[in-house]
N, C-alpha and C positions, 0 to 999 in steps of 0.2 A: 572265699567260697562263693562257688557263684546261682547254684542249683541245690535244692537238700530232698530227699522223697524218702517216702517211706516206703518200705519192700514188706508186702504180703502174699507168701508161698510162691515167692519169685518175681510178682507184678507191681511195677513200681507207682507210688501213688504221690502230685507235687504237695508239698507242703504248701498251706496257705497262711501261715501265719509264722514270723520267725524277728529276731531279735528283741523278744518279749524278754522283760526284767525279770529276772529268776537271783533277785536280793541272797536265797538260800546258796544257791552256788559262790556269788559273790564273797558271803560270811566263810565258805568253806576252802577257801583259795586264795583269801586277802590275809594278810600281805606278802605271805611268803611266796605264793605261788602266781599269783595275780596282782602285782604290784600298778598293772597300768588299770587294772579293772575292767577288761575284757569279756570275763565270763557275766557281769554287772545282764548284759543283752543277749545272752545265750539259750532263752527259750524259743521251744519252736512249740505249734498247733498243727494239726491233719486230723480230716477225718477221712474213714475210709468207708464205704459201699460194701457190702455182700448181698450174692442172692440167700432166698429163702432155702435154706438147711434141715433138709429132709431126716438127717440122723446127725450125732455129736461129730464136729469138726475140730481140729486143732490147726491152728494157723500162727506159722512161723513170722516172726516181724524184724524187721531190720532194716536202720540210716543208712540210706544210702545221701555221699555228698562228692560233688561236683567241686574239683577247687579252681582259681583260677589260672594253671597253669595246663588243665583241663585231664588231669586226673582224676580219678575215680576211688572212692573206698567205699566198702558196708560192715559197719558195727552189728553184729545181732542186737536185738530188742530184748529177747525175749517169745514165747508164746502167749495164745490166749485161745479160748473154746469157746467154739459158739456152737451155742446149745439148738435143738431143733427145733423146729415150727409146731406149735402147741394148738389144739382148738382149744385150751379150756378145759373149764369142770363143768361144762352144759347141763342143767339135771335133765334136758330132753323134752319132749310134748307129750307128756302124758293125760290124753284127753283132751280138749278143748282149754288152750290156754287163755290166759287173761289180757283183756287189752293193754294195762299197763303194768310193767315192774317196777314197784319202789325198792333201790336199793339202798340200805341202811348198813354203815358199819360204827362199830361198838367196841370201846374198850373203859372201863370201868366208869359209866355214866351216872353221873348222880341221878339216883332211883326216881326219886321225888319228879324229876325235869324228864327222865327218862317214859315214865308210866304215862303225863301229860302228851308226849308226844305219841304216845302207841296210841290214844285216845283218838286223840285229831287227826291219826290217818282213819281209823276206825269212823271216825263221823262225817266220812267225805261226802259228799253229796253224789258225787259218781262211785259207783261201786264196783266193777268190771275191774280190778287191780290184785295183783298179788306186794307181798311187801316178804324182802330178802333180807335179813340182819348176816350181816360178816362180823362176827366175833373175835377181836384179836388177841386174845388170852387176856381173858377180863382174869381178876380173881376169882377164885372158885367160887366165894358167897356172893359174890357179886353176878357172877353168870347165872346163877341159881336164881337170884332175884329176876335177871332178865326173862328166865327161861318161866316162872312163875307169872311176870306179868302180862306177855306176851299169849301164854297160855287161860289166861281167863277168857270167859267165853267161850272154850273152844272154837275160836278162830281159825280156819283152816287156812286163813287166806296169810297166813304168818308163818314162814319157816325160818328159823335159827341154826348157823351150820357154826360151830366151835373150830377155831382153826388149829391148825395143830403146830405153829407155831409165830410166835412178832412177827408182825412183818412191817408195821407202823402204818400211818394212816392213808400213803402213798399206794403202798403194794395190796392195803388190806380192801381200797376202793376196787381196784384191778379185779382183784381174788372175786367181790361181790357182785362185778357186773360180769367176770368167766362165768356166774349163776345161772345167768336169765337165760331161762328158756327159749328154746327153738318157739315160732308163731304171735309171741311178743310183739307189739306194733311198736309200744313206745318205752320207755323208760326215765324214770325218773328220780332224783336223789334227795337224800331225805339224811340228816345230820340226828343225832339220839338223843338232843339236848335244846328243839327248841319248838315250838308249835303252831300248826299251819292252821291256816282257816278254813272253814268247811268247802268252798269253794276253789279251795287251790287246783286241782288237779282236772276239774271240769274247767275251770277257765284256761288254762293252760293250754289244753286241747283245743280248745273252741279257736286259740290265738293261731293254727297253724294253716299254712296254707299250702299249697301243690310244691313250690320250690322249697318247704323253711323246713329246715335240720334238726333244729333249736328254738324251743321260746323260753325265757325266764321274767320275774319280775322284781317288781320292789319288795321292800320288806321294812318292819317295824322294827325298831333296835327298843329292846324292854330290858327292865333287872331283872333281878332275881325274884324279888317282890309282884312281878307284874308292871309295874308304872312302867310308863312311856318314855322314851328316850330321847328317840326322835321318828318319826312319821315315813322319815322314807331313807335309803344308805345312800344318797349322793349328797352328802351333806361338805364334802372337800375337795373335790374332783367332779370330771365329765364321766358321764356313760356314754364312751364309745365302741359298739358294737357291730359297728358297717366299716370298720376299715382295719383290712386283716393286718397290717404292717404295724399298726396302734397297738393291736389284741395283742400282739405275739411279741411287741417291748411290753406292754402295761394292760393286765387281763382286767377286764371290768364285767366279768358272767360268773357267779357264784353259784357252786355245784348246786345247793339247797335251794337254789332258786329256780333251776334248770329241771323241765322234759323235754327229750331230746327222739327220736328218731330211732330204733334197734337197727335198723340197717346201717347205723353207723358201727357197731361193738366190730365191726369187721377190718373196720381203719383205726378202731381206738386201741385194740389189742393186737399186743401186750402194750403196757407203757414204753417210753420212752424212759433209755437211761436216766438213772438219775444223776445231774450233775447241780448242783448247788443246792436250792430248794423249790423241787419243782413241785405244783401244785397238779391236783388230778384236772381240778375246771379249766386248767388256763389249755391244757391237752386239749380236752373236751371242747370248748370254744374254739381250737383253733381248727379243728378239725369238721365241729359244726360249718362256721363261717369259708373255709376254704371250698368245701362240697357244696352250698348253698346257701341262705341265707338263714338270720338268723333274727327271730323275735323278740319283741318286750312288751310286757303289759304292764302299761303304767300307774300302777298302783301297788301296793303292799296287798302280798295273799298268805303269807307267815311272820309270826316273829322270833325274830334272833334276841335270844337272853344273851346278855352280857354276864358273865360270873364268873370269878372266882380260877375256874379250871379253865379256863379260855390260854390257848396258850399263843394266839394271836387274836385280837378282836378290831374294836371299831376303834382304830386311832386316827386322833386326826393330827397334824403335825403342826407343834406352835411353829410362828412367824419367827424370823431373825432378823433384827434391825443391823443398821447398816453397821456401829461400832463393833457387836459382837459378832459379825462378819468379816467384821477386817482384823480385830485379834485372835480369828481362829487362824486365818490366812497368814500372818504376825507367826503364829505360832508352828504352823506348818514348814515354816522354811528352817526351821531346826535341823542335825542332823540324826537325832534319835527319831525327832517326829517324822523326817523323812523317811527314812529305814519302815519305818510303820505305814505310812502313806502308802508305799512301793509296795509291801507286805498283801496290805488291802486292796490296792489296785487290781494284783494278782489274783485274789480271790475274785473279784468283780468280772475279773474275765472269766479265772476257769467258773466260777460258779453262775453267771449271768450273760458274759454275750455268747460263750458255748455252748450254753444250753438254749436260746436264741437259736443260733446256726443247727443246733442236734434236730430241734423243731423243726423250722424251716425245710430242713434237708429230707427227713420224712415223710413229711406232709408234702412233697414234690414226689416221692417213692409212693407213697399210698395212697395219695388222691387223684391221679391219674388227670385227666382233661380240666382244668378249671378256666375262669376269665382270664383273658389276656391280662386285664390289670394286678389280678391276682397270681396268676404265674409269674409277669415281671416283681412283682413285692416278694416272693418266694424267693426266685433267685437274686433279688441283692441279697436280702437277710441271711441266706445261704455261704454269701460271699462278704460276712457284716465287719471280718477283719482282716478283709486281702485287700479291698478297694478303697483308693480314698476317694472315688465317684460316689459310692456309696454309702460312705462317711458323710460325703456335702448333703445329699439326696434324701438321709434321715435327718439331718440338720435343719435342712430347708423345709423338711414336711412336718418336722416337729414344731419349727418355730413360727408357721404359716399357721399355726393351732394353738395360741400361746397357755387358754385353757389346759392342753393336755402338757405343756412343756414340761411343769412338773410335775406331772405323773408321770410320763415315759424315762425320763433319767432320774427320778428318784425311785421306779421299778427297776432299773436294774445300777442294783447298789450290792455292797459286799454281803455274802452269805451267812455270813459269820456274826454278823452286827446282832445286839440283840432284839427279839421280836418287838418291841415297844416303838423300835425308829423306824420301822417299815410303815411305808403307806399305805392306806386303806383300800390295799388292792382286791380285797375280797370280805366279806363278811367276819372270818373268822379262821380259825385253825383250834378246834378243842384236843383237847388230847387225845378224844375219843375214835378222832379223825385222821 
């Protein structure tokens, strides 16, 4: 084979990635069928482009492959539908809107941590905000509690919208910023489980300047109890925020920490497929940084509790001395532990450099005109498994930063792995989120 494309509704698109390990094929053709282990390198990758889809489409797919005696075949695929171009659930301008929207989503938050935080957005020192709860089917007493605390005071500047169905912490972020009203200047993200300082939201503002998209800052990591954890979350890693090829291997902007710009909901929405575990902030940041720049304010203006229902939090990753490095490697060369290595590999791509490339490739589609620097960093990452220019070119940029070394390749590791070995790419992931 010398050519392999993908055909959609007739137009054929190259493949950019092919003799990827597909172990499941192997297992399903070994030995009777695949004796020499052929199918072993028989995955292929494509993405394909559409424009924007004014009503439901159905688009026909089918391999098309080039052999080497320069014959031609097409396998159907199969179909897929792509759905139309949405504005949103806008509630609209009714009246004179607020300068900023805090969006908040909610799925059965411990009351206790929950009421604290409705407190401290209430005590802000700026006042000119509205605050958006996305509710992702909490239990009914438990919504009832949100819907009572939130209700004290009669607050008007709190609306709670109950979803009508999971959508988990991804799609229900999405759902919460389709909210924000039209005249909105800014917006801002707010987690249901931890507590800001009176001045988050004024300082935040005050950090923006003519070009900046984004400002976010540091934060306090506390218990449950309130004690102190630690003072600031770069306690294992760099905060790298100025180099968009960094952000989009290894996110270091956490949505809670983040006000961002409403002129951006027009490049953030809808998300981005989901492929492995994608995160709303690391969207969010890349999308900040690619349009313009992006701020920090060097100190803590929240703290993130650490407890219990955390379903990712502040880990930091022990060391591995050099023996039990070489008996995992020892152990690796197994042929079960291979089969499993190859297994993971596989995950690590479809669930992290494709979802890399999905980023990249959008963020060239959406954000229209950017720096030359930043347009070249788009399209390598775009092209993160066709080139091995581009292979060198993340190699050489990673390891010219030995700082971020381990974070950019230990961000993108298998999807599957459980949350406790992931690094402290972000503050946290509650359930509620």
């Amino acid at each position: 084979m010398v050519a392999l494309r993908v055909v959609a509704n007739g137009v054929a698109h190259p493949v950019g990635a092919t003799r990827l390990v597909r172990p499941d094929v192997f297992a399903a053709h070994f030995p009777g069928r695949d004796p020499r282990g052929l199918s072993l390198g028989s995955g292929f990758a494509a993405t394909v482009s559409f424009a924007r889809q004014e009503r439901a489409t159905l688009v026909d797919l089918g391999l098309q492959a080039t052999l080497r005696d320069g014959t031609t075949g097409v396998r159907p695929l199969g179909s897929i539908r792509l759905a139309p171009a949405r504005g949103g659930e806008s509630l609209g301008s009714a009246g004179a809107p607020a300068r900023i929207a805090v969006c908040m989503t909610t799925y059965n938050p411990p009351l206790d941590l929950f009421a604290r935080q409705v407190q401290s957005i209430r005590d802000q020192t700026f006042g000119d905000w509205i605050c958006l709860i996305s509710d992702d089917c909490s239990e009914r007493s438990v919504f009832e509690e949100i819907a009572r605390i939130v209700g004290e005071g009669d607050d008007s500047r709190f609306r709670v919208f109950p979803g009508p169905s999971r959508l988990g912490f991804y799609h229900n972020f999405q759902r919460c910023l389709s909210l924000v009203p039209e005249g909105v200047e800014f917006v801002a993200l707010a987690d249901h489980d931890d507590r800001w300082h009176p001045d988050k939201l004024a300082t935040l503002l005050a950090a923006f300047a003519e070009e900046t998209t984004l400002v976010y800052s540091d934060m306090n990591i506390i218990d449950e109890q309130g004690r102190l954890v630690a003072n600031t979350y770069w306690t294992t890693r760099p905060n790298r925020y100025d180099d968009l090829a960094s952000l989009l291997i290894a996110n270091t902007i956490t949505g809670a920490a983040s006000m961002f710009r409403a002129t951006l909901l027009k490049r953030l929405l809808p998300f981005p497929q989901k492929l492995g575990e994608p995160f709303h902030d690391h969207w969010l940041a890349c999308v900040a940084l690619s349009t313009g720049r992006v701020g920090y304010v060097d100190r803590p203006l929240y703290d993130y509790v650490q407890h219990s229902s955390n379903v990712l939090g502040h880990y930091a990753p022990a060391r591995k001395g050099f023996w039990t490095k070489t008996q995992g490697f020892l152990g690796s060369l197994s042929p079960r532990r291979m089969r499993a290595v190859l297994g993971a590999w596989r995950n690590v791509y479809h669930g992290d450099v494709m979802r890399v490339k999905l980023i990249a490739r959008l963020l060239e589609l959406r954000c229209g005109t950017v720096t030359p620097e930043k347009e070249r960093a788009l399209a390598r990452l775009a092209r993160l498994d066709e080139s091995w220019g581009t292979t060198l070119w993340l190699t050489l940029s990673v390891g010219a930063r030995p700082r971020l070394r381990f974070s950019c390749w230990r961000g993108m590791r298998s999807s599957s792995s459980a949350p406790k070995a992931r690094p402290a790419r972000r503050a946290k992931l509650s359930s509620g989120r």
